[in-house]
PDB file of N, CA, C and O in Angstrom:
ATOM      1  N   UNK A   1      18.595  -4.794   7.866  1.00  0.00           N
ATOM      2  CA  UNK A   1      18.417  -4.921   9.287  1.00  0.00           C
ATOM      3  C   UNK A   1      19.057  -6.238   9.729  1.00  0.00           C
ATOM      4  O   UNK A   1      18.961  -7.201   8.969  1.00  0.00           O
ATOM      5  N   UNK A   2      19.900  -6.402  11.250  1.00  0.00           N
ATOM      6  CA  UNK A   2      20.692  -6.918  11.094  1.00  0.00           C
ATOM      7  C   UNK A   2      20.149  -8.787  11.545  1.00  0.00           C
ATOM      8  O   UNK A   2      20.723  -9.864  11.389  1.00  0.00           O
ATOM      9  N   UNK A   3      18.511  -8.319  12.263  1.00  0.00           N
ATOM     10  CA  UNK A   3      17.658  -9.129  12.689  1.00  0.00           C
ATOM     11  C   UNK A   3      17.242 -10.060  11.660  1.00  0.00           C
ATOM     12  O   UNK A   3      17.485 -11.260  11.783  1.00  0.00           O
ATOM     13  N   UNK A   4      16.501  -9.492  10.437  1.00  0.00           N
ATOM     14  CA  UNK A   4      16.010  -9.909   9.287  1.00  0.00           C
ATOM     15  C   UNK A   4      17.805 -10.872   8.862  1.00  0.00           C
ATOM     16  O   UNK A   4      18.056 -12.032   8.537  1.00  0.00           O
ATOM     17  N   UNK A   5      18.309 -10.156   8.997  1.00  0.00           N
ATOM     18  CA  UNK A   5      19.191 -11.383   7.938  1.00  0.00           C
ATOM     19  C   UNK A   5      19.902 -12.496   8.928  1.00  0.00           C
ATOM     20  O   UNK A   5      20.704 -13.362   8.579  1.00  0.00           O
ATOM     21  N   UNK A   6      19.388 -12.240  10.282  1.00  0.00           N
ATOM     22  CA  UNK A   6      19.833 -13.346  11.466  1.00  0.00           C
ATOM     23  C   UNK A   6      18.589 -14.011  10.777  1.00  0.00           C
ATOM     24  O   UNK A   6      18.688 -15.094  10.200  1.00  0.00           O
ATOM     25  N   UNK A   7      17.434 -13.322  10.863  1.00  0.00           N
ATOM     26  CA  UNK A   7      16.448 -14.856  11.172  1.00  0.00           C
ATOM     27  C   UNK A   7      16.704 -15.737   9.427  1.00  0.00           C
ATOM     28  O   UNK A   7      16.504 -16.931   9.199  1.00  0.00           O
ATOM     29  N   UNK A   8      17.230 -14.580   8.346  1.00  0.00           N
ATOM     30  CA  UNK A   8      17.090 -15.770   7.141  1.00  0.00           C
ATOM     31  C   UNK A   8      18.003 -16.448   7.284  1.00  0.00           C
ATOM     32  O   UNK A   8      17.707 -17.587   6.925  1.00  0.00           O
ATOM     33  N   UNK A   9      19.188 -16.365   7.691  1.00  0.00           N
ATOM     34  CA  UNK A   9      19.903 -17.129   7.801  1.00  0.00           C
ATOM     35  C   UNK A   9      19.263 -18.370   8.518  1.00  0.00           C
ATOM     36  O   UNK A   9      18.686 -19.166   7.776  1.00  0.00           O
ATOM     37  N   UNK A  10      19.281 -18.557   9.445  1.00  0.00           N
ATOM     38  CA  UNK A  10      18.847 -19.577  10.202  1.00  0.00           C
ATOM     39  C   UNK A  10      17.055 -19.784   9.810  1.00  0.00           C
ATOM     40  O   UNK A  10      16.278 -19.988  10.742  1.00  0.00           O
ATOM     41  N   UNK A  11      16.553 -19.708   8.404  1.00  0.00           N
ATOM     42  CA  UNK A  11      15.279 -20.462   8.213  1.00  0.00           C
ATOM     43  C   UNK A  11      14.264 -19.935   8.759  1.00  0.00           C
ATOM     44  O   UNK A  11      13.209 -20.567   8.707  1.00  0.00           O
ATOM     45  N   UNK A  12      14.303 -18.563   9.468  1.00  0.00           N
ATOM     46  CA  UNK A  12      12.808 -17.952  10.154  1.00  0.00           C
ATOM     47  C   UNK A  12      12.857 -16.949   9.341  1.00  0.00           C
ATOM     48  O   UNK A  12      11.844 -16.401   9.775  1.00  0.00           O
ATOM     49  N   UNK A  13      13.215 -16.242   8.494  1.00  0.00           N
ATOM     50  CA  UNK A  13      12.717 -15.122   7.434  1.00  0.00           C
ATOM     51  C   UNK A  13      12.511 -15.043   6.367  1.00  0.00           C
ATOM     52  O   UNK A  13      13.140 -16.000   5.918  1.00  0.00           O
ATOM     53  N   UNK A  14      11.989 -14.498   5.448  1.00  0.00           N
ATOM     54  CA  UNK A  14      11.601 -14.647   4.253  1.00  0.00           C
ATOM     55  C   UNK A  14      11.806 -15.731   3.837  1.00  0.00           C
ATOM     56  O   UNK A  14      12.450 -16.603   4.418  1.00  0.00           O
ATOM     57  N   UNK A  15      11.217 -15.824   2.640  1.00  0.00           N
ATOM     58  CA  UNK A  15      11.087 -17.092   2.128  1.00  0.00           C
ATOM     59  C   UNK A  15      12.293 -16.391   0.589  1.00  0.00           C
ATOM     60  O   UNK A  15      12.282 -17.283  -0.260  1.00  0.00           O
ATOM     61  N   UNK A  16      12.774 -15.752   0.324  1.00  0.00           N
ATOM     62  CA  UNK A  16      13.412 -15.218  -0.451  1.00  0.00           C
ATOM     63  C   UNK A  16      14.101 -13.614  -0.578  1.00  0.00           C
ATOM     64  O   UNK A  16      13.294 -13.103  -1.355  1.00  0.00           O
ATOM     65  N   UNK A  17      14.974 -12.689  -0.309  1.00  0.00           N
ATOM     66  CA  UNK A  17      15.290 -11.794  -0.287  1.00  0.00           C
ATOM     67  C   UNK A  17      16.551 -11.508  -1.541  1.00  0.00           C
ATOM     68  O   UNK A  17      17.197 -12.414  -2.067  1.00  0.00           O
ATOM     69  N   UNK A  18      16.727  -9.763  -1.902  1.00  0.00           N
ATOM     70  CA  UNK A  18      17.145  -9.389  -2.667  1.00  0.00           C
ATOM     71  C   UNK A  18      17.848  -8.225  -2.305  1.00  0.00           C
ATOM     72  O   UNK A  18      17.073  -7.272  -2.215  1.00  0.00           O
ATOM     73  N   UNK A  19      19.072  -7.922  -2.051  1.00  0.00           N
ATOM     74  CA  UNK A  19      19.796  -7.098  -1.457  1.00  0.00           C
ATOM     75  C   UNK A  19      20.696  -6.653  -2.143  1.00  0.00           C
ATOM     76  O   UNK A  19      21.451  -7.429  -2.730  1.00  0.00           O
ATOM     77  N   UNK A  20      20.811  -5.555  -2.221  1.00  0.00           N
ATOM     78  CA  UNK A  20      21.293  -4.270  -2.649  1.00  0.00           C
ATOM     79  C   UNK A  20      22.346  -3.621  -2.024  1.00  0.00           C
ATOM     80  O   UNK A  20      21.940  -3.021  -1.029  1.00  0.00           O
ATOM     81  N   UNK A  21      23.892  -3.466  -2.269  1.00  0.00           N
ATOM     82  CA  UNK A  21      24.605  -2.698  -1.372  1.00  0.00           C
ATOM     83  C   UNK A  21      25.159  -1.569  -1.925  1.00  0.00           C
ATOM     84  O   UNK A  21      26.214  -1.521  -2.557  1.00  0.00           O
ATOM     85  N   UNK A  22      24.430  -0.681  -1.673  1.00  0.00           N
ATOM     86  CA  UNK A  22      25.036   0.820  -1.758  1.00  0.00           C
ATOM     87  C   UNK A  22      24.627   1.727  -0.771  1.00  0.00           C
ATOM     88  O   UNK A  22      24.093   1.380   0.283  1.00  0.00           O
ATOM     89  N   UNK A  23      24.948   3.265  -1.202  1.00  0.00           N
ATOM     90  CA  UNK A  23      24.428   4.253   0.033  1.00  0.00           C
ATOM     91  C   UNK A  23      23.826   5.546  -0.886  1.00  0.00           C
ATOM     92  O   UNK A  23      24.388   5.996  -1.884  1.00  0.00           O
ATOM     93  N   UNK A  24      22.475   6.066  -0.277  1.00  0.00           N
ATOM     94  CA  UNK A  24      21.905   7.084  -0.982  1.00  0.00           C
ATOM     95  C   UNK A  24      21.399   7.911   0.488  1.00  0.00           C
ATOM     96  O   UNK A  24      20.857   7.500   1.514  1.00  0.00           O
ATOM     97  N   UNK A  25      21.933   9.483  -0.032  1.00  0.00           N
ATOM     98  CA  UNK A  25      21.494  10.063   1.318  1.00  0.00           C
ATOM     99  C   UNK A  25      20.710  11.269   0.636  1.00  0.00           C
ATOM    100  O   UNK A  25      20.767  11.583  -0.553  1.00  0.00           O
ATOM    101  N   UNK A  26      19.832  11.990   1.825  1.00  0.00           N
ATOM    102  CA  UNK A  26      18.917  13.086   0.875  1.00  0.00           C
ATOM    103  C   UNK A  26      18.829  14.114   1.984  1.00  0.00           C
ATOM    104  O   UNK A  26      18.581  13.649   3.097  1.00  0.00           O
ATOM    105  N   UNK A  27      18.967  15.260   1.900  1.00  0.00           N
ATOM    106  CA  UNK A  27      18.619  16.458   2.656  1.00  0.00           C
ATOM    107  C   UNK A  27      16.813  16.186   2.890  1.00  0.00           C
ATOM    108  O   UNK A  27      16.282  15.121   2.576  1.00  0.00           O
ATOM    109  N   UNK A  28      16.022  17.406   3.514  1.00  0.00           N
ATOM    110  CA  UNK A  28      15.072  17.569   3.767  1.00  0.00           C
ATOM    111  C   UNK A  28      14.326  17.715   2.299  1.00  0.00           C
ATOM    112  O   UNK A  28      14.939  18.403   1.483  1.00  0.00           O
ATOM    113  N   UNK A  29      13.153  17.179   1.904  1.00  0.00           N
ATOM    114  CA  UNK A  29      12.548  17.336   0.415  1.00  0.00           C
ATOM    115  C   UNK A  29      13.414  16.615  -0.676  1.00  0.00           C
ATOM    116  O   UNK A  29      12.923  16.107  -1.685  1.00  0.00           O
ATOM    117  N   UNK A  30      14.882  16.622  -0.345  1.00  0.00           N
ATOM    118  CA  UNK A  30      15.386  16.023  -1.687  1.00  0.00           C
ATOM    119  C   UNK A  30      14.790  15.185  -2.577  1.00  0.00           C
ATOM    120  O   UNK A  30      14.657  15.348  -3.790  1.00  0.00           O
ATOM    121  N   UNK A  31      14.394  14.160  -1.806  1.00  0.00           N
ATOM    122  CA  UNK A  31      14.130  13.252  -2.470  1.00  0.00           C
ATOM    123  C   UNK A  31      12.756  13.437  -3.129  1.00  0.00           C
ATOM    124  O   UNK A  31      12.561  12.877  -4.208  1.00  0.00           O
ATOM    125  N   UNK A  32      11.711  14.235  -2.522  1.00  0.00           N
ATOM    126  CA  UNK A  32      10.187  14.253  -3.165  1.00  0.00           C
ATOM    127  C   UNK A  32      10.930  15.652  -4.297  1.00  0.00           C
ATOM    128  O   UNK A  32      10.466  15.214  -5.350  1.00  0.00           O
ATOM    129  N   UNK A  33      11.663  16.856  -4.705  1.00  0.00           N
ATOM    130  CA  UNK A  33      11.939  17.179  -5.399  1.00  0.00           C
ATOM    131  C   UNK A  33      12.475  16.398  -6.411  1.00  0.00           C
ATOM    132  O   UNK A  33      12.067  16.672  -7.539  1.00  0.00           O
ATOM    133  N   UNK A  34      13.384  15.384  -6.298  1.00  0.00           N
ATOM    134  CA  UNK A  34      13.904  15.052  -7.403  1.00  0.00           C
ATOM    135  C   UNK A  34      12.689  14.059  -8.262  1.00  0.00           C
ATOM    136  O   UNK A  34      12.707  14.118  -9.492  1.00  0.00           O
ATOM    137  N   UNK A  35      11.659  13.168  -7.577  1.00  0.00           N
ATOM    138  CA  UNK A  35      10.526  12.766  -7.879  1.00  0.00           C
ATOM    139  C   UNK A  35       9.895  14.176  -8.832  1.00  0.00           C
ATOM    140  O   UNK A  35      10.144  14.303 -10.030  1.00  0.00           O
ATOM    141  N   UNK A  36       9.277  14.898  -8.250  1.00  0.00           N
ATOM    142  CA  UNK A  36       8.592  16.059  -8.522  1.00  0.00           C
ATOM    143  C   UNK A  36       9.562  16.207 -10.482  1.00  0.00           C
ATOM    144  O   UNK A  36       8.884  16.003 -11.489  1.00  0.00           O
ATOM    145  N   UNK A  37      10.925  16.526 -10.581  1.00  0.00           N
ATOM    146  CA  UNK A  37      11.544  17.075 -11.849  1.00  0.00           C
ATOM    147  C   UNK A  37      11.920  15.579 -12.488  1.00  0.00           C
ATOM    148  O   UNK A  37      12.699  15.560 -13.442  1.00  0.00           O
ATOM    149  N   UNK A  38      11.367  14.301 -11.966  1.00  0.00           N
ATOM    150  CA  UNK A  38      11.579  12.962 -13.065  1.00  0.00           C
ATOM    151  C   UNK A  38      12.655  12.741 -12.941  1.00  0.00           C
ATOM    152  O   UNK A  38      13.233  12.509 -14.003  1.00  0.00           O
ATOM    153  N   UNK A  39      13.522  12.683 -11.652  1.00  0.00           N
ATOM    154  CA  UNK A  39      14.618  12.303 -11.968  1.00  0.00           C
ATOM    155  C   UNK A  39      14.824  10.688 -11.858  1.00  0.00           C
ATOM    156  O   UNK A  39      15.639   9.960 -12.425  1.00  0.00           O
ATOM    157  N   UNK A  40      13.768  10.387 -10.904  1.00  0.00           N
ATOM    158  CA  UNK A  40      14.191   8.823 -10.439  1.00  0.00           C
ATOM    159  C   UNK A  40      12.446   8.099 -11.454  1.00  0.00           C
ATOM    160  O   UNK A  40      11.632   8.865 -11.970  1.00  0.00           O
ATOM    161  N   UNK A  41      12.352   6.995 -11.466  1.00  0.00           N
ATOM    162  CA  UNK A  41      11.122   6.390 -12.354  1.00  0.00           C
ATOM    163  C   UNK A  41      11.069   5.337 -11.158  1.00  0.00           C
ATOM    164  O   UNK A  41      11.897   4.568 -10.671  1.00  0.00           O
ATOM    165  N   UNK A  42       9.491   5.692 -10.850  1.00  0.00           N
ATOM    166  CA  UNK A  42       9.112   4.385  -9.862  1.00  0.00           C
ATOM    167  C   UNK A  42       8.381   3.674 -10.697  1.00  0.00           C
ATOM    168  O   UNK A  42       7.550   4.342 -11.312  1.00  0.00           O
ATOM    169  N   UNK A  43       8.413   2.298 -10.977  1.00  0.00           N
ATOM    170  CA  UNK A  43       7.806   1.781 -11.598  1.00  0.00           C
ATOM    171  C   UNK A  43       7.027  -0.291 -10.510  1.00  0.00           C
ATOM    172  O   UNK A  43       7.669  -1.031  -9.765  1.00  0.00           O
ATOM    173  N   UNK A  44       5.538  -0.421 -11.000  1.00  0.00           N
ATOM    174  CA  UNK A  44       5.531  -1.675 -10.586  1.00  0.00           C
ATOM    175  C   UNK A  44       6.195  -2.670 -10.310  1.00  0.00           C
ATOM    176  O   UNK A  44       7.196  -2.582 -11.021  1.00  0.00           O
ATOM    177  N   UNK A  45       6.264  -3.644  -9.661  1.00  0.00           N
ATOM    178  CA  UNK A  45       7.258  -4.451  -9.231  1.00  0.00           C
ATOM    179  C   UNK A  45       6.942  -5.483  -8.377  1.00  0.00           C
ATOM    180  O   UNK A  45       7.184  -5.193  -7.206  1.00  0.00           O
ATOM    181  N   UNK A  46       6.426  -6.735  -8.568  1.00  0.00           N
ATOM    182  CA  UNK A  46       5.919  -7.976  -7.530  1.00  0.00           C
ATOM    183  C   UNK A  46       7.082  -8.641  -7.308  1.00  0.00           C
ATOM    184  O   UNK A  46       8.206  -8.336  -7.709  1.00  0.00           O
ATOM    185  N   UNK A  47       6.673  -9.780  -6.495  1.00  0.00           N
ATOM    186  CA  UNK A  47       7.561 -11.019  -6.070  1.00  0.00           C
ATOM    187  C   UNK A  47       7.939 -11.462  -7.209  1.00  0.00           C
ATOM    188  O   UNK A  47       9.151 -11.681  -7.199  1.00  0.00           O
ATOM    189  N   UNK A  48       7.194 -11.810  -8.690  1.00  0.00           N
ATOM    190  CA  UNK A  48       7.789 -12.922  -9.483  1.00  0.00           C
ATOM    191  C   UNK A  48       9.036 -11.806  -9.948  1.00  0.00           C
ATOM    192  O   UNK A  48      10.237 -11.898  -9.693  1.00  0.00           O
ATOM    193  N   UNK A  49       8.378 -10.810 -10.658  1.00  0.00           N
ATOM    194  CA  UNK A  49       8.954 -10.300 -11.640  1.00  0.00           C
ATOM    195  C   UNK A  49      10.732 -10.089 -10.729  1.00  0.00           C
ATOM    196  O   UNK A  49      11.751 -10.586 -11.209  1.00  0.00           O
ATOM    197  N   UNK A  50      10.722  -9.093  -9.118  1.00  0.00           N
ATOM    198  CA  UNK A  50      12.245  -9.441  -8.796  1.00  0.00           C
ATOM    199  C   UNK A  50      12.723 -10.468  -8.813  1.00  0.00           C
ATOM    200  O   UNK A  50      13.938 -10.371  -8.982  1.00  0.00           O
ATOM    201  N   UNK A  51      12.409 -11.383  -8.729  1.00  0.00           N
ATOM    202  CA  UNK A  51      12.683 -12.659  -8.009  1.00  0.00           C
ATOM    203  C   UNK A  51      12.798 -14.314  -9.130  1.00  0.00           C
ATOM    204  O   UNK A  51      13.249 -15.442  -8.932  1.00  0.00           O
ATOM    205  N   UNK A  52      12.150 -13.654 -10.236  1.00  0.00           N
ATOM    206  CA  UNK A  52      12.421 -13.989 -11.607  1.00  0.00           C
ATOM    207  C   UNK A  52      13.131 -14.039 -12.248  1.00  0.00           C
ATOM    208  O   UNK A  52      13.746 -15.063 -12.546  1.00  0.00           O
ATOM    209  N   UNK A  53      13.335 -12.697 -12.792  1.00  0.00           N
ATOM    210  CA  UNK A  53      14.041 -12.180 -13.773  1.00  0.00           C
ATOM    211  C   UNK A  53      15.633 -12.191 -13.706  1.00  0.00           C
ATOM    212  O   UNK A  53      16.136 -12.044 -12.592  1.00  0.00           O
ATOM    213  N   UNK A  54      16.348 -12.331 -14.655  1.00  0.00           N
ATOM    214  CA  UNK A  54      17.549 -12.700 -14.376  1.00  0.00           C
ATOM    215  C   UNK A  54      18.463 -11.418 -14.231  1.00  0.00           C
ATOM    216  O   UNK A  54      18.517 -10.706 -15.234  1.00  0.00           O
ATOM    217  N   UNK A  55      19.086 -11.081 -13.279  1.00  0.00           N
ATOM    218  CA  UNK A  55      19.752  -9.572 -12.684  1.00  0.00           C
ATOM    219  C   UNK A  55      20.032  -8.642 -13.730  1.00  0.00           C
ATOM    220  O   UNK A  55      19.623  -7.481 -13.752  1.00  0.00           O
ATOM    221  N   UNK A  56      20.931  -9.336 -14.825  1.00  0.00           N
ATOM    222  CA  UNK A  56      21.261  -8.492 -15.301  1.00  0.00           C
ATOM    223  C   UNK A  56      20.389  -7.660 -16.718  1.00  0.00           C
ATOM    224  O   UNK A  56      20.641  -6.824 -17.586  1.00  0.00           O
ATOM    225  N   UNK A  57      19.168  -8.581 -16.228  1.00  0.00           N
ATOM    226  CA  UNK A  57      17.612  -7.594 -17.412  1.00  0.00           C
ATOM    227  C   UNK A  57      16.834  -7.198 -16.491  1.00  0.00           C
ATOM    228  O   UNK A  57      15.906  -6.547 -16.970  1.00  0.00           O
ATOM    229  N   UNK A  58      16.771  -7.332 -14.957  1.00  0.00           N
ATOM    230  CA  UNK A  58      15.770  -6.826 -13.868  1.00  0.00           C
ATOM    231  C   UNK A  58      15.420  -5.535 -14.496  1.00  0.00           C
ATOM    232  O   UNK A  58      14.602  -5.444 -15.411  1.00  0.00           O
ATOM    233  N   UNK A  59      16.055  -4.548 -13.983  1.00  0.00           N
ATOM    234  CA  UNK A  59      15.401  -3.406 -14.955  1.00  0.00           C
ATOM    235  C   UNK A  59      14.938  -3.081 -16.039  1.00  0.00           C
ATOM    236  O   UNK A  59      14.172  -2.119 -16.093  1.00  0.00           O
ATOM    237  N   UNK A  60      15.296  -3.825 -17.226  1.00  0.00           N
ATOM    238  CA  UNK A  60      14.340  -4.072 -18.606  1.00  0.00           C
ATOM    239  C   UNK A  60      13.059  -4.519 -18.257  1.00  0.00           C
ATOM    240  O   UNK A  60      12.102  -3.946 -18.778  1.00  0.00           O
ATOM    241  N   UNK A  61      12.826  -5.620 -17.315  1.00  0.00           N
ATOM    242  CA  UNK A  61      11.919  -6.491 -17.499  1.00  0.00           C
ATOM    243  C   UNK A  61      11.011  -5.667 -16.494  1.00  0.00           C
ATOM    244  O   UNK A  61       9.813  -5.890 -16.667  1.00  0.00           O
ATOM    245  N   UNK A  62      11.345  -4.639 -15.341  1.00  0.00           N
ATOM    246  CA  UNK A  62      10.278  -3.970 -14.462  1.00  0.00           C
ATOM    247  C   UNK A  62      10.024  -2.490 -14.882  1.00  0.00           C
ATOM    248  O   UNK A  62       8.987  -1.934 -14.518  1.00  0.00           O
ATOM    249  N   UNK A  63      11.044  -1.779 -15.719  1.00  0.00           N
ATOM    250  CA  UNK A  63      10.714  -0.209 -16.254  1.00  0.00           C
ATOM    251  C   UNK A  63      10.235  -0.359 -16.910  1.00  0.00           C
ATOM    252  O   UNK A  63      10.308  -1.278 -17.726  1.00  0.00           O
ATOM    253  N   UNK A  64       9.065   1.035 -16.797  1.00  0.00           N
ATOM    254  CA  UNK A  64       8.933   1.680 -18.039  1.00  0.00           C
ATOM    255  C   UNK A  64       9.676   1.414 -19.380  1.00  0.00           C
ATOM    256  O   UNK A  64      10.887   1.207 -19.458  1.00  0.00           O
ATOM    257  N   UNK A  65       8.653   1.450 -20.611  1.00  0.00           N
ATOM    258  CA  UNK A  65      10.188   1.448 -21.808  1.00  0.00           C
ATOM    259  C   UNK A  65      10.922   2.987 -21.742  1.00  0.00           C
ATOM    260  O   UNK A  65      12.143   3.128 -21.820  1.00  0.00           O
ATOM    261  N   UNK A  66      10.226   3.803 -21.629  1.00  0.00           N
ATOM    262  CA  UNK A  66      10.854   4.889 -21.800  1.00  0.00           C
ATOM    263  C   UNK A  66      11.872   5.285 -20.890  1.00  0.00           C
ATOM    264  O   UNK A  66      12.263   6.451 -20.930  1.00  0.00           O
ATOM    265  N   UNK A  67      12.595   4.087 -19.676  1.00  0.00           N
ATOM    266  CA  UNK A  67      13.285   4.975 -18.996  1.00  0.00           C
ATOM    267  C   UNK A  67      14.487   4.176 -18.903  1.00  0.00           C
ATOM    268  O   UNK A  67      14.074   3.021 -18.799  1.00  0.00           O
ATOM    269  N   UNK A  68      15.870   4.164 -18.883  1.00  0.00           N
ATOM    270  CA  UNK A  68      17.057   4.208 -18.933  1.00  0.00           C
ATOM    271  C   UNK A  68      17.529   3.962 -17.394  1.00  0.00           C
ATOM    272  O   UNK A  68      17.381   4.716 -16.431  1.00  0.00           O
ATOM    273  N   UNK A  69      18.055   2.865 -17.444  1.00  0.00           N
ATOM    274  CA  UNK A  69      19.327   3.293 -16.337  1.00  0.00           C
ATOM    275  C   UNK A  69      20.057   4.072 -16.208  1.00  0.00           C
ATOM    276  O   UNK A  69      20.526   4.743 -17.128  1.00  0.00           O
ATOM    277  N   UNK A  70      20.471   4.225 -14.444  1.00  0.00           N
ATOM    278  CA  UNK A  70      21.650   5.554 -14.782  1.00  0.00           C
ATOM    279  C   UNK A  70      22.834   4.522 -14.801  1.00  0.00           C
ATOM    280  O   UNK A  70      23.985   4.906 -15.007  1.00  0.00           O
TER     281      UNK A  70
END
């Protein structure tokens, strides 16, 4: 949002953010189907652990063991 990254910039938003640039789009249900057959793994996730961990083990350090990047 284009607000949120006006106000961090200029010192009124978060106190830390983590941004992601890609694009994911889903028909109607897609997305609770692909949940439903395991395709995606939601797993726990606080402030330290994103905001910690060093990028390129983020996902080691917040999945499941059993689940794999794609």
């Amino acid at each position: 949002d284009a607000k949120i990254l006006g106000a961090y910039s200029s010192g009124k938003g978060p106190r830390q953010m983590f941004v992601a640039v890609g694009y994911a789009g889903w028909g109607p249900g897609q997305l609770e189907g692909e949940l439903e057959r395991g395709v995606w793994t939601v797993a726990p996730a606080d402030e330290k652990s994103v905001f910690s961990a060093p990028k390129d083990s983020l996902w080691e350090s917040i999945a499941p063991e059993s689940s794999t990047p794609l």
